[in-house]
N, C-alpha and C positions, 0 to 999 in steps of 0.2 A: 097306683102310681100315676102323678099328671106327668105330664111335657111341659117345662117351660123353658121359654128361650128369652134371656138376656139383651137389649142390644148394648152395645158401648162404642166408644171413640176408639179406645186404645186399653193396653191392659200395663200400662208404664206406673211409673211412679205418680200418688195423687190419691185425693180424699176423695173422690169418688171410684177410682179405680180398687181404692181398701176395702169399700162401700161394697161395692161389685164381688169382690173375691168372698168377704167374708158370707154375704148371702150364700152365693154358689155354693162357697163349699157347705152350707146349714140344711140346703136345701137337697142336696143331692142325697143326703142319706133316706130320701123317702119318694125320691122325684128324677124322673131323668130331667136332666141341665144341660143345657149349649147354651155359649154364650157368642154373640156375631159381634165379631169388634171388626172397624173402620181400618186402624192400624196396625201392623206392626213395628209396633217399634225399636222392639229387641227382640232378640230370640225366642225369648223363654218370657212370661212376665213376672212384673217385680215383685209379685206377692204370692207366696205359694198357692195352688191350686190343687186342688183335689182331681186324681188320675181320672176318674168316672166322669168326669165335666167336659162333654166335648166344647172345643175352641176353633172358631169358623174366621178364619181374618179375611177380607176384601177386596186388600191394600198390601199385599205383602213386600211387594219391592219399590210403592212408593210413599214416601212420608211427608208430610208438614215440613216446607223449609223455609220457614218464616224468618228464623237464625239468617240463613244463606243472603235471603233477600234483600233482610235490613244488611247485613254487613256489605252489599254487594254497593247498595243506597248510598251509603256512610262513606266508601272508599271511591266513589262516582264512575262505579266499572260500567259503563255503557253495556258492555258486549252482555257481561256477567246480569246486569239487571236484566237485559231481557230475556235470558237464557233462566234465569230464577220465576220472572215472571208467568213466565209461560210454561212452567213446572207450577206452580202456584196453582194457576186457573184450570191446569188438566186434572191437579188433586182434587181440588174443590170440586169439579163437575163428577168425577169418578165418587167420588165421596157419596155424594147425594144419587146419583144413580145408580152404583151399588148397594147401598142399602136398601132404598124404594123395592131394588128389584126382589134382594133379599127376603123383605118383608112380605111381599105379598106370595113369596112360595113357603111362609112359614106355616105351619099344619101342628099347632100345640094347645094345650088347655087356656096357657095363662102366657103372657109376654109383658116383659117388663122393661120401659124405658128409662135411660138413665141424664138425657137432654133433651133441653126443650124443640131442640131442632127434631130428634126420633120421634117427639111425640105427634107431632104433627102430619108424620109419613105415618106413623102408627097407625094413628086415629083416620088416615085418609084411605090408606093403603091394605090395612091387614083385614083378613077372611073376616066373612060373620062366626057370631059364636064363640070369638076368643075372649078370653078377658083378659081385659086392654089394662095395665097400671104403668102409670108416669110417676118416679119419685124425680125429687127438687132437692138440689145440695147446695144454694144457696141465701144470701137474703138479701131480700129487693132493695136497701136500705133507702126504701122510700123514691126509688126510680120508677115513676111511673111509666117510662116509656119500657122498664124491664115488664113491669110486674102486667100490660100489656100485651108483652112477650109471650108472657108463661100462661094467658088467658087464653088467651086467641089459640094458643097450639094444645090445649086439652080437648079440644073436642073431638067427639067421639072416643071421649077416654072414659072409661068407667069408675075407675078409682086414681087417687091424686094423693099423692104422698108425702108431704115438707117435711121437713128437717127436722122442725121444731114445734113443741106446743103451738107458741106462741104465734108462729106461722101458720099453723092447720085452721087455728082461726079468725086467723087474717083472712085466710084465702076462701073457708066457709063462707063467710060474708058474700065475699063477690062472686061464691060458684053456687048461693042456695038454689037461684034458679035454673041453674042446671043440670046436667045429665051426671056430668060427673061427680061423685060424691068422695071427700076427703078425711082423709084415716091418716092419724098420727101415727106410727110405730118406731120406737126408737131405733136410730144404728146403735148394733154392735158392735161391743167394743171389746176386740183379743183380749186374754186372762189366760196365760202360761207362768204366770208365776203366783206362787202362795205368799210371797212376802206381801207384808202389810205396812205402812207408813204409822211411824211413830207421831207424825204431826210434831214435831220439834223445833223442826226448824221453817222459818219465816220468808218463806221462797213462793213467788209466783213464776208457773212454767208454762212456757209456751212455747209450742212446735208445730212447725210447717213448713214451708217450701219458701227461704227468702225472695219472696217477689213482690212487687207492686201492690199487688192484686190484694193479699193477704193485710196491707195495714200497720205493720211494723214499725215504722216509721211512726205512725199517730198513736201506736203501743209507747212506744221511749216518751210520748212527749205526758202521756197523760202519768206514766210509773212518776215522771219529775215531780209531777205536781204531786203523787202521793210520796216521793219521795221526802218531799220538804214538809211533813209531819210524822213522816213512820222512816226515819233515817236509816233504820236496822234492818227493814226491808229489804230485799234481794230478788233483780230479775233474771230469768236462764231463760233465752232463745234459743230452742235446738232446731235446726235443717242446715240445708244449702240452697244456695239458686246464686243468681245475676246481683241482688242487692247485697249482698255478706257484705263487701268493701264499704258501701253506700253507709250502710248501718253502721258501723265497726267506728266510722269518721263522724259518724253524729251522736254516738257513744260517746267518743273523747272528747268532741267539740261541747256537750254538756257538762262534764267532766265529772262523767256518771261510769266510770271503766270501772270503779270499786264497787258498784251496786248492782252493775249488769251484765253477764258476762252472757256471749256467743259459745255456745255447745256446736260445732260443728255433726251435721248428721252422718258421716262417714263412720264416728265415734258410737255403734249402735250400742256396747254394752255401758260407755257411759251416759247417754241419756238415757235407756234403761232402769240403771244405778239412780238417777234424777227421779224418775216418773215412779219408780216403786215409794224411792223415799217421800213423796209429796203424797201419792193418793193411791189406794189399791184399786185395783182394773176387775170389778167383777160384775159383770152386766148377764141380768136372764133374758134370751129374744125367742125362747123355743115357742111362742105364741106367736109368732112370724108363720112356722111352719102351719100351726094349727087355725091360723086366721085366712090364710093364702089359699091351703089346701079347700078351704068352707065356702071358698069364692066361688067353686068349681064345680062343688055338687050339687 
């Protein structure tokens, strides 16, 4: 049995945070698991956890108030801005010196970062003898001042993890002369149900957290263009966030409400109902276990 310890941000809602649980809990059947997360943000987190997983928070009674700040901005509260501010800057400082400290009392086989900020305390910070892996959950889309980022904070990392094929050998290129060596393994992706998709119907789906970040917006514009050959086509956006409204008024404003409807994510059994009937969810990662554990020995 190794020791691995996790870091993360937070254990809330989020495609890395899904990322995070569904390892742990794959991992723990053969491995003791902790995971040190930055926040707490809720209680409890938003993705089930496996009992045997211990969970080390940092941060417990203070959180990101980025929300607070901006609204504080927008309403031109003098008092309120600097009273957010200066909660801001004591996160932020806590943040980074909790973790650093974290890290270098960590005593495990394998430790695994899930941003590119932990990899660089990682890689500066943690004992000899552990093996160091950074995974990557996004794509640089051509930001070199990202992709930069993500260079500069691998080192002393051993192994490097991207998302995608596509990605691994991207980043192969620019890390052959390095230490770190980069291994694609797929996420995991949940399969609790046996239903199988008939393929019948003509529906592209997409889900995630309506934000900025995510693209949505240049989703509706490119579905128009395919809309205006494949008319019979059908788009479904299931989440929530800050943009639902933003989108909902650029839906109508195309006068695309008949070809793309908002699944709101509250609704889990009908997006559910959605994602079975488009594509069945059955992914094998048990070579996760088998490749991690080979690292060690």
């Amino acid at each position: 049995m190794k020791k691995i310890v996790i870091l993360a941000l937070h254990l809330s809602v989020g495609g890395i945070e899904r990322v995070i649980t569904n390892v742990s809990n794959l991992l723990c059947e053969n491995n003791d698991v902790t995971i040190i997360s930055t926040y707490k943000i809720n209680e409890n987190p938003s993705f089930e956890i496996d009992d045997r997983i211990n969970i080390e928070y940092l941060l417990e009674d203070l959180k990101p108030n980025r929300k607070e700040l901006k609204d504080a901005i927008k309403n031109l509260n003098i008092i309120e801005i600097i009273k957010q501010s200066f909660i801001s800057a004591k996160v932020l400082y806590l943040r980074k010196k909790l973790m650093i400290k974290a890290i270098k009392k960590i005593d495990a086989d394998i430790v695994i970062s899930t941003r590119a900020m932990h990899n660089k305390w990682l890689g500066k910070y943690a004992k000899k003898g552990i093996i160091k892996i950074a995974q990557e959950h996004n794509h640089h889309n051509n930001n070199k001042k990202y992709i930069k980022k993500v260079i500069r904070s691998l080192k002393n990392i051993d192994f490097f993890m991207p998302p995608s094929n596509e990605l691994s050998k991207f980043y192969e290129k620019l890390l052959k002369n390095k230490k770190t060596k980069v291994i694609y393994i797929p996420n995991l992706i949940e399969n609790d149900s046996k239903e199988i998709s008939e393929l019948k119907e003509k529906v592209i789906l997409s889900v995630g957290r309506l934000e900025r970040i995510k693209g949505f917006l240049d989703l509706i514009e490119v579905f128009k263009i395919v809309n205006q050959t494949y008319p019979d086509w059908k788009l479904k956006i299931a989440g929530s966030g800050s943009q639902e409204e933003e989108l909902q008024q650029k839906i109508y404003h195309e006068k695309l409400e008949k070809n793309i409807e908002l699944v709101r994510r509250k609704n889990k059994k009908r997006i559910k109902k959605i994602v079975f009937r488009i594509f069945c969810l059955c992914y094998d990662i048990i070579f996760r276990i088998i490749w991690i554990s080979s690292c060690g020995s």
